[in-house]
C-alpha positions as CSV (number, residue, x, y, z in Angstrom):
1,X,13.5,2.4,49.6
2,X,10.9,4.0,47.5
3,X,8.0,2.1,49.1
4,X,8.5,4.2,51.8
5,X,7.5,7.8,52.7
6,X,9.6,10.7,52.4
7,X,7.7,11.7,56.2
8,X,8.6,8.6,57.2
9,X,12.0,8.5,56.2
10,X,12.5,11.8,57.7
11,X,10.9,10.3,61.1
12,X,13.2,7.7,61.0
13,X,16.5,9.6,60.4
14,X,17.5,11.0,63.8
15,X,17.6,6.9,64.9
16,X,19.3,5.5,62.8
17,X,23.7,5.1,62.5
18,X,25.0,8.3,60.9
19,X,27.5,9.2,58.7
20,X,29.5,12.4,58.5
21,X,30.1,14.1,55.5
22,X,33.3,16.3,55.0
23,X,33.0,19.4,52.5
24,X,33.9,17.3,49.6
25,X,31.0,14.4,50.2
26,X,28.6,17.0,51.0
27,X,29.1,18.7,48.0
28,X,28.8,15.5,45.5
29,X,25.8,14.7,47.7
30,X,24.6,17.6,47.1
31,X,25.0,17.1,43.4
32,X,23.2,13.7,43.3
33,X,20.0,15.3,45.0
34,X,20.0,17.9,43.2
35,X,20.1,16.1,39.6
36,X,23.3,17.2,38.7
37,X,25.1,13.7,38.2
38,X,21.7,12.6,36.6
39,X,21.3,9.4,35.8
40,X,22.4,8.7,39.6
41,X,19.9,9.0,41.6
42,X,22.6,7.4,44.4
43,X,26.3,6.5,45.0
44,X,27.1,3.9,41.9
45,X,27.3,0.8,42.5
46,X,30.6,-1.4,42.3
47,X,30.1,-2.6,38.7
48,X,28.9,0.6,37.8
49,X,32.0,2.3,39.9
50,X,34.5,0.3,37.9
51,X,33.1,0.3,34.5
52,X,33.5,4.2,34.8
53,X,36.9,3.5,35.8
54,X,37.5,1.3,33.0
55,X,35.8,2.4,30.3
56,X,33.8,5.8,30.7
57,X,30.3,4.2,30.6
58,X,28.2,2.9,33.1
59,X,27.7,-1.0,33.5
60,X,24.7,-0.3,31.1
61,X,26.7,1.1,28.6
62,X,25.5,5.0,29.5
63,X,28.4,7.2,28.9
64,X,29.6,8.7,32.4
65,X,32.8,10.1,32.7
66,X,32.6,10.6,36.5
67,X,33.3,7.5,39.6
68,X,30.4,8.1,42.4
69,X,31.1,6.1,45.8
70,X,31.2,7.4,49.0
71,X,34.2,6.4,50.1
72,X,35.5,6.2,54.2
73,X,38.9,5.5,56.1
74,X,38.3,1.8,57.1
75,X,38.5,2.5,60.4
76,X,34.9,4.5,59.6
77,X,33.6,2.0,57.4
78,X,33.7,-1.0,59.2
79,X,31.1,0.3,61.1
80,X,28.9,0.2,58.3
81,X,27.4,-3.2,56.2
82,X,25.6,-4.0,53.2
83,X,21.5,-3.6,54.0
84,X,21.8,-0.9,56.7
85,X,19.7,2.4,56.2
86,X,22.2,5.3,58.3
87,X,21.6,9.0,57.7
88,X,24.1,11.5,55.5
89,X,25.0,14.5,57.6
90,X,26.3,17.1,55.7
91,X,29.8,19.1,57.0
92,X,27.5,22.3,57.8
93,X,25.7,19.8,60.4
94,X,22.5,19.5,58.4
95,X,20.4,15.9,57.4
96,X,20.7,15.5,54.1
97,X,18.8,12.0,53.8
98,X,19.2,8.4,54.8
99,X,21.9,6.1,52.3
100,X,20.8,2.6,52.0
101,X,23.9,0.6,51.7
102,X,24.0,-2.1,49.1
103,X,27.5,-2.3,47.8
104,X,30.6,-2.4,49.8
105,X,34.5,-2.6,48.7
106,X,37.9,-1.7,48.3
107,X,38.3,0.3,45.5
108,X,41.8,0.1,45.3
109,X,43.2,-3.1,46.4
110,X,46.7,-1.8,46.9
111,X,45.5,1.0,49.0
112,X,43.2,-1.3,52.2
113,X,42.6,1.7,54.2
114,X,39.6,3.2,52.5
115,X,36.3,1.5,51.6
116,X,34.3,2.4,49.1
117,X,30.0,2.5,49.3
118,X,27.2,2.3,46.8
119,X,23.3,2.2,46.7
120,X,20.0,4.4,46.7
121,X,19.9,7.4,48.7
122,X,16.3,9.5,49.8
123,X,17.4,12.8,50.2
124,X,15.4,15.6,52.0
C-alpha cells in the first residue's frame, strides 16, 4: 500500500466498498493511526492475533499484551475478501483511511457469527 500516494489514496476512497465503524472500532482505529498501539501500524494479522492470545507476544516474539482485529457480524463480513482495499468510516461519519484486507477468520470457532480482519491500513 505504501507505493501509493496518500493524495491518491484519498482520491480513491469515496469509490471504493466501505466499512462502518461503531464507537468502539473508531476508537482503536483511532489508536492505531495515531501510534498508540505502536508497533501496529494496522489490524494484526491472524498469527500475530493469536500469538497475543496465546502467549502475550507478537508472532515475532515482541511483547504485546493487546489482540487488534477488526472484527464484524458475519452477516457484514462476507461482504468483504482477502486483497480488497474498502474505506474505514468512523461512527461520527468521518473517512478515516482505506484498510487493505489481507487476513480473514474466525476468531473463535465456537462462536461462527463474527469474523475477524487483519492487514495494513493508510489513514488520513
Amino acid at each position: 500500500m505504501t507505493t501509493v500516494s496518500l493524495d491518491a489514496w484519498k482520491e480513491r476512497a469515496p469509490f471504493l466498498k466501505k466499512i462502518q465503524l461503531d464507537k468502539a472500532q473508531t476508537i482503536v482505529a483511532k489508536e492505531l493511526a495515531e501510534g498508540a498501539l505502536a508497533p501496529l501500524t494496522g489490524y494484526q494479522l491472524r498469527r500475530d492475533y493469536e500469538s497475543v492470545r496465546d502467549n502475550g507476544t507478537l508472532a515475532d516474539g515482541t511483547a504485546f499484551d493487546r489482540a487488534v482485529s477488526l472484527q464484524l457480524p458475519e452477516e457484514v463480513g462476507c461482504q468483504y475478501q482477502i486483497a480488497d482495499d474498502v474505506t474505514l468510516v468512523a461512527d461520527s461519519g468521518e473517512v478515516l483511511g482505506v484498510f487493505h484486507i489481507e487476513d480473514k477468520w474466525l476468531p473463535d470457532p465456537s462462536n461462527p457469527s463474527v469474523l475477524a480482519f487483519g492487514g495494513a491500513v493508510v489513514f488520513f
